[in-house]
C-alpha positions as CSV (number, residue, x, y, z in Angstrom):
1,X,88.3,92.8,96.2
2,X,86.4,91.8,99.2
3,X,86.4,87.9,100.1
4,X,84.3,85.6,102.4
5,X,86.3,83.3,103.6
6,X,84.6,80.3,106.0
7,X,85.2,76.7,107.4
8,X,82.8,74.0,105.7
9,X,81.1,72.7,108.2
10,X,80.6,68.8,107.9
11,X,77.4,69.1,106.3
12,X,78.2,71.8,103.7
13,X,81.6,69.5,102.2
14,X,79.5,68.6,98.8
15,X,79.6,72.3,97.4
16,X,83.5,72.3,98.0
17,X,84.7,68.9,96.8
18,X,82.7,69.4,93.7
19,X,84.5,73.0,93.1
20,X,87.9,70.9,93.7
21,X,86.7,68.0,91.1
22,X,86.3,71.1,88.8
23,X,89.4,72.8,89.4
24,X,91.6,70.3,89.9
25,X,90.4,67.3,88.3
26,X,89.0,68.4,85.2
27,X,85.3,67.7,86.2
28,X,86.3,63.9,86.8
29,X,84.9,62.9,90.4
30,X,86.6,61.7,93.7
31,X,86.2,57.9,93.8
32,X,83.7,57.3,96.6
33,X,86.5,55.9,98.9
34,X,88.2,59.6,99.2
35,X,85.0,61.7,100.1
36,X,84.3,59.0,102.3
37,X,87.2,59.5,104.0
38,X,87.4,63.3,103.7
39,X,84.5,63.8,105.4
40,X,85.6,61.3,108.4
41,X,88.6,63.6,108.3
42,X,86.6,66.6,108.8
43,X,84.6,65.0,111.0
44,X,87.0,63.8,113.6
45,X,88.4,67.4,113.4
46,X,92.0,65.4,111.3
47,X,90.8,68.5,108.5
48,X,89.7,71.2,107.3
49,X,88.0,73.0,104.7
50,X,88.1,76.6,104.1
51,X,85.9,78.3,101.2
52,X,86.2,81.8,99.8
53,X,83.3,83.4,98.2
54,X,82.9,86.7,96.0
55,X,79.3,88.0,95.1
56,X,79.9,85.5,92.1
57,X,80.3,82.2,94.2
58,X,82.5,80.1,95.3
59,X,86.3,81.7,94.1
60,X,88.7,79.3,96.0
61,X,89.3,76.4,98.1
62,X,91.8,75.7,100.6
63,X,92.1,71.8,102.4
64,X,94.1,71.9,106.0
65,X,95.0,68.6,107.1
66,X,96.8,68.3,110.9
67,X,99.0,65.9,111.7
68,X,101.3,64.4,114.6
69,X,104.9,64.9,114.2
70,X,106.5,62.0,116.7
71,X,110.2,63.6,116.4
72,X,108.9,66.8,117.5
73,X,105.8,65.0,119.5
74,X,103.7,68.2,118.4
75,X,101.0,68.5,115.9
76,X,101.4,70.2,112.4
77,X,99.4,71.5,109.8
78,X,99.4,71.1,106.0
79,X,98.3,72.5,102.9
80,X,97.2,69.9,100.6
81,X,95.2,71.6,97.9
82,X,94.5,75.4,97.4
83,X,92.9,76.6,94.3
84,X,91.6,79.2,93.1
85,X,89.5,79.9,89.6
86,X,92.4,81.6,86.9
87,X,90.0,84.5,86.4
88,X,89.9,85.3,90.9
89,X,93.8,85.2,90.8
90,X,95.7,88.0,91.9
91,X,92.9,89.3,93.8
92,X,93.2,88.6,96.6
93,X,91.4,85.4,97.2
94,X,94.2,82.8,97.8
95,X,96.0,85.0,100.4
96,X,92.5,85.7,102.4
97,X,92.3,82.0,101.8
98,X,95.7,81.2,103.4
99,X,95.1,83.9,106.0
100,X,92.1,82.0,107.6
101,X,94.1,78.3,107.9
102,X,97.0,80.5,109.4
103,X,94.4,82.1,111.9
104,X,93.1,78.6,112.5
105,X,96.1,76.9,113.0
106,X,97.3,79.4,115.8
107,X,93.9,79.1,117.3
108,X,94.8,75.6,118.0
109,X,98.0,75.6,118.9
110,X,99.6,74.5,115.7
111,X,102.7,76.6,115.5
112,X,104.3,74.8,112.2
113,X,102.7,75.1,108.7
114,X,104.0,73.4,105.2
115,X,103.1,73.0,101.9
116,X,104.4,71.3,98.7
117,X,104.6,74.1,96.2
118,X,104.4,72.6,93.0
119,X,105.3,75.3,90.4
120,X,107.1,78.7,90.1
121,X,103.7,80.5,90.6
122,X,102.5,78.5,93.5
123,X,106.3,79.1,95.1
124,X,106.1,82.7,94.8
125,X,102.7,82.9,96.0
126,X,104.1,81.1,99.5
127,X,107.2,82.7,99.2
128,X,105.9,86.3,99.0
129,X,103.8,85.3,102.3
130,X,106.4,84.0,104.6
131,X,106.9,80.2,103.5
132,X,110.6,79.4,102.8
133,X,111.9,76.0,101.4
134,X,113.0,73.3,104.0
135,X,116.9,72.9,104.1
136,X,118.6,69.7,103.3
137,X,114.3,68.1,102.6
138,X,113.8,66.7,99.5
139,X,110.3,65.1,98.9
140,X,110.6,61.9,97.4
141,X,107.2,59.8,96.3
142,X,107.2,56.0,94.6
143,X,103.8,55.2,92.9
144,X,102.7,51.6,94.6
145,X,100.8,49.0,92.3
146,X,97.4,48.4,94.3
147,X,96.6,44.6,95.6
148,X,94.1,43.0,93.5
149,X,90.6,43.2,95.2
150,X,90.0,40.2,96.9
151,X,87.7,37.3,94.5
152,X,84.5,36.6,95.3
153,X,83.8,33.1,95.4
154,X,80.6,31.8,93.7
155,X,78.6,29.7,95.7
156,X,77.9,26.1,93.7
């Protein structure tokens, strides 16, 4: 199967983030704060957003996010979300998906792409394409308890 596969520009973000909410949220919305931010990300060039469309729609989502590695004192990309609707698997949707940020990434000189693979599926999917697992790396995450927001104080 044949698959367009595009950068959203700034303007056209709204389509994407909903298909994301949908697919990886369950429907439930970005709070405000995060779109907000996304789109300065996009803005500012910090991100990107690649959509892949069928003659049915939208089929799958890809977010690129570049960042500055001071050890290395280059920039690097990576994948933070990639989805694609169950039914569009296996067709060929995430690899023209992945394809394009590959593309992109030489285009501007980014010559280091990762991704946390989180699943058997997803690890075959990268594995099959090139992506191998980082020696001696271990991703390690610690939920934080947010600060309470600040109180307002009521005027006598």
């Amino acid at each position: 199967m044949s698959f367009g596969v595009r950068r959203a520009k700034p303007g056209e973000l709204a389509p994407a983030l909903r298909f994301l909410e949908e697919g990886l949220r369950g429907g439930r919305s970005f709070p405000e704060s995060i779109t907000g931010r996304i789109c300065r990300d996009v803005a500012a060039g910090d991100m990107e957003i690649f959509v892949a469309r069928s003659g049915r729609g939208v089929v799958g989502v890809l977010t690129l996010a570049y960042r500055t590695s001071l050890a290395s004192g280059e920039v690097f990309a990576s994948i933070e979300d990639l989805y694609v609707l169950p039914p569009e698997r296996g067709r060929g949707a995430g690899g023209a998906l992945l394809a394009a940020a590959e593309d992109r990434c030489r285009e501007r000189g980014v010559s280091y792409l990762e991704v946390q693979a989180d699943g058997e599926a997803a690890q075959g999917f990268y594995a099959s394409r090139g992506f191998v697992g980082a020696s001696g790396i271990r991703v390690m995450s610690r939920s934080l308890p947010l600060a309470p927001a600040p109180r307002r104080r009521r005027s006598p």
